[in-house]
Steps between C-alpha positions, in 0.01 A plus 500: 500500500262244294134426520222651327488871470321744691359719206277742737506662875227693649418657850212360662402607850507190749163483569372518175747170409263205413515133590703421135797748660459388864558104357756597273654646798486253730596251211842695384578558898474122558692388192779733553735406801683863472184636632411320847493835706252594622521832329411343154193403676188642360391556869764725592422694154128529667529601838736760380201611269255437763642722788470822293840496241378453175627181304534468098564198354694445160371246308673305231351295212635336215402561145164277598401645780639278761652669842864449527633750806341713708678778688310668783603853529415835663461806284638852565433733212757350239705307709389099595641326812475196610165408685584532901785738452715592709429188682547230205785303597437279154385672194479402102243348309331183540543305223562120366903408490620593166213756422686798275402800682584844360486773801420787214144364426415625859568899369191549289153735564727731677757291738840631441683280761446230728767500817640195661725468826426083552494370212561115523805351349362321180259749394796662424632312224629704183562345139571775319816488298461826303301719684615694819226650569231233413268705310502286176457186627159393622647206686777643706418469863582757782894465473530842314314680734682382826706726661631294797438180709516419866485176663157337637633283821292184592507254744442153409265361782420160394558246785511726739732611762752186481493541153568859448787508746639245283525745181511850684837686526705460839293906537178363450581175709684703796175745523236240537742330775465831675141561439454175717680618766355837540151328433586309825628838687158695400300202681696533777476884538137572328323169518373249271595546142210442218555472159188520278542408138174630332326754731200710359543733777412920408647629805835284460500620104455902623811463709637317213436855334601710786832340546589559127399828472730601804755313308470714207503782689803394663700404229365786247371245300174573285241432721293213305171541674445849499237433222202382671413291250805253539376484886169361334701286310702360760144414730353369208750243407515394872135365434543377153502128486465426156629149344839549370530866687490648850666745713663340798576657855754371693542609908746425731445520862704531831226499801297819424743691276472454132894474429480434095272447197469507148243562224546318145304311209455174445492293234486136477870376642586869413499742846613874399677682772359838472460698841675366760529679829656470892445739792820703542458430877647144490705588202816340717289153432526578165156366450478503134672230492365296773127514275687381161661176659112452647405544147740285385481210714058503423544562127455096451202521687373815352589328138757771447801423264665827456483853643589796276686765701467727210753766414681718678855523669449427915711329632243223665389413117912433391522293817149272511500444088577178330480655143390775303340597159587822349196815432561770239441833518398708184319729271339370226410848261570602140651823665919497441489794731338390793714169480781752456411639819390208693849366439667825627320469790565137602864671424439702797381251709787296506689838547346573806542144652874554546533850477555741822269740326249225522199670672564800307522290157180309650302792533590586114365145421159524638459837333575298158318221650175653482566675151510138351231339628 
């Protein structure tokens, strides 16, 4: 990596970030096309703060005092995350293109680790030749510290419906030929069907939450709203209409029945796909997919270019993508040992995956899970 150097990093809690680190924010965001999410917003940094979750901020300078990166984070003893975890879909500094960034200035005044799961493809970059672990080189980036990458699907939206079924994947293109016709069948046998881009509607956003808690509960899944203050978050997102940054609500409608609907961040062309939802009672309308080719066919209207599906391995996402960026997942600590161990239990992930011990072996890894983190 070039650029000039970041010679110092130190926490700073969000609200006590002046205008000279809000700017350089916005400034670095803007001038760095890696970083359109709306996750490297500062907004979504703030209303994380705001609803009750503590936020730190890293702050970089150069040798004269000038900010370079800024990492939002949550603290937890001696361990940093990324702020908004575990609901970050994008994480990693935000920084100017070709700004060195060393990971190890972040473990100082008592940080022994900071833990990543969606890290974005280019923060990632490593240029160490000699050293494995990365802990003589002050430029090396986050590539020694990554223990594994997953794909980030997208779909590319611009143009609109006519558009994307010209790039999507016979899947993709065969699903939103369906979607029509069961759109069609729900009007006949619920009534009119509404689709409604942008609504800042509570009630709709609870069931939003109710639905995906009893999906959680039905798949086992960690339920992602069991801390109240990510409830908060959610409603105060739905009202946030800040330039650049907003949480968007999206309802679909058959007559009276509220068949699908989804909850994500927007920013700029960017829309993040974050909680989307369907009542299981017209599941055989499949009615997640009806709402994306709504989405889809307003996102010229709605000044949408892309939609990031984020990661994760359902089947809907491998179908409806037209592309995909890669996220890391990682440890960045001084500690040979607990990499040691993180990698033995990655090791045992996989394991379990294929194995017909798997729930057994499962069980194992959440005990070692929770010793790690």
């Amino acid at each position: 990596m070039t650029g000039a150097p970041i010679r110092t990093m130190r926490l700073t809690s969000f609200d006590a970030l002046g205008e000279e680190e809000l700017d350089a924010w916005h400034r670095l965001r803007e001038g760095n096309p890696l970083l359109d999410s709306p996750y490297f917003h500062p907004g979504f940094a703030e209303a994380v703060h705001v609803s009750g979750r503590p936020v730190e901020v890293a702050v970089g300078r150069d040798a004269d005092g000038r900010v370079l990166a800024l990492l939002p984070c949550h603290r937890e003893r001696s361990l940093l995350r990324p702020a908004g975890w575990p609901g970050a879909d994008f994480q990693g500094p935000v920084l100017a293109p070709g700004t060195s960034f060393s990971p190890l200035l972040l473990l100082s005044r008592g940080v022994r680790g900071f833990a990543f799961d969606h890290l974005l493809d280019g923060h990632a970059d490593d240029h160490t030749d000699d050293h494995e672990d990365g802990h003589e080189d002050g430029e090396a980036g986050f590539g020694p510290w990554i223990e594994s990458r997953r794909p980030s699907p997208y779909i590319d939206v611009s143009g609109g419906l006519d558009a994307y079924l010209g790039r999507a994947s016979r899947s993709g293109k065969d699903n939103m030929g369906q979607a029509r016709r069961r759109a069609a069948k729900a009007e006949r046998e619920l009534g009119p069907v509404r689709f409604e881009a942008d609504a800042v509607d509570p009630k709709a956003l609870d069931r939003v939450v109710e639905l995906k808690r009893a999906q959680y509960a039905a798949t086992g899944a960690p339920d992602y709203f069991a801390a109240p203050d990510r409830i908060d978050l959610v409603n105060r997102l739905l009202h946030t209409r800040s330039p650049g940054f907003s949480g968007m609500l999206s309802t679909l409608h058959a007559g009276p029945h509220l068949l699908a609907a989804h909850f994500g961040l927007r920013s700029g062309g960017v829309l993040h796909w974050w909680f989307p939802v369907y009542d299981p009672s017209f599941a055989h309308l499949a009615p997640g997919w009806m709402l994306l080719r709504e989405l889809v066919s307003a996102a010229p209207a709605l000044g949408i270019g892309r939609i990031d599906l984020g990661r994760g391995e359902d089947e809907y996402k491998r179908r409806a993508k037209t592309g995909e960026v890669m996220v890391a997942q990682g440890l960045v600590t001084r500690s040979a040992a607990k990499r040691t161990m993180r990698r033995a239990r990655d090791s045992m992930v996989e394991a379990a995956k294929v194995s017909p011990l798997g729930p057994g072996l499962r069980r194992i890894v959440r005990s070692v899970r929770s010793l790690l983190r």
